[in-house]
C-alpha positions as CSV (number, residue, x, y, z in Angstrom):
1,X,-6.4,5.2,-4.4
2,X,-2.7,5.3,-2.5
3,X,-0.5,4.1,-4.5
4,X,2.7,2.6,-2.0
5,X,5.6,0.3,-1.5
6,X,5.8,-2.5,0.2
7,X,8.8,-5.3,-0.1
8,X,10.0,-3.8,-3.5
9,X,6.5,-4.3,-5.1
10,X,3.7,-1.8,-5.8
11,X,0.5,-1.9,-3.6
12,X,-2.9,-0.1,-3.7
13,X,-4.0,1.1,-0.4
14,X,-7.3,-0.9,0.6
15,X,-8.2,0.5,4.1
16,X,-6.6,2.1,6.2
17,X,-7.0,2.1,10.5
18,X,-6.8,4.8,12.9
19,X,-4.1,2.1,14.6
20,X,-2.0,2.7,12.1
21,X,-2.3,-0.9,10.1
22,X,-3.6,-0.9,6.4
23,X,-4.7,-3.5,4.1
24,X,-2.6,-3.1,1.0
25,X,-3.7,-5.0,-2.3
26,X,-0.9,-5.6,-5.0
27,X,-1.5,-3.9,-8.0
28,X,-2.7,-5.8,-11.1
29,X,-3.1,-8.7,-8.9
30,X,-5.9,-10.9,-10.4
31,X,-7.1,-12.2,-7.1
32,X,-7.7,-10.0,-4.2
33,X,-5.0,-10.8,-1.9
34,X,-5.3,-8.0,1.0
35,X,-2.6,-8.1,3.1
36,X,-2.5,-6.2,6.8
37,X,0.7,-4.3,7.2
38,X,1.5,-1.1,9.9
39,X,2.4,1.8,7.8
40,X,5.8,2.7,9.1
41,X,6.5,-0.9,7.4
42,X,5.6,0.9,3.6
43,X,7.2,3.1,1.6
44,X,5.6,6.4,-0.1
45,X,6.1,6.8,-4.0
46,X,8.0,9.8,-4.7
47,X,6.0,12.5,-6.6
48,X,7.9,15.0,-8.7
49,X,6.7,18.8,-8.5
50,X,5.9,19.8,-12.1
């Protein structure tokens, strides 16, 4: 899964919508709080080229 960023915290990408909203879920969460956000509000982790 999409790892991302959202408000300083790391989230799994759930779904994602042609509209351009996903459902994140916060990472080692132990309840499944989804949470609908529009990807331009989300940050992309920074892979490094090895």
């Amino acid at each position: 899964m999409e790892v991302v960023i959202y408000n300083k915290e790391l989230y799994q990408v759930f779904y994602a919508y042609s509209s351009g909203y996903i459902e994140l879920k916060k990472i080692d969460s132990v309840i499944d709080d989804i949470i609908l956000v529009h990807r331009s509000e989300i940050s992309q982790l920074e892979h490094n080229a090895s």
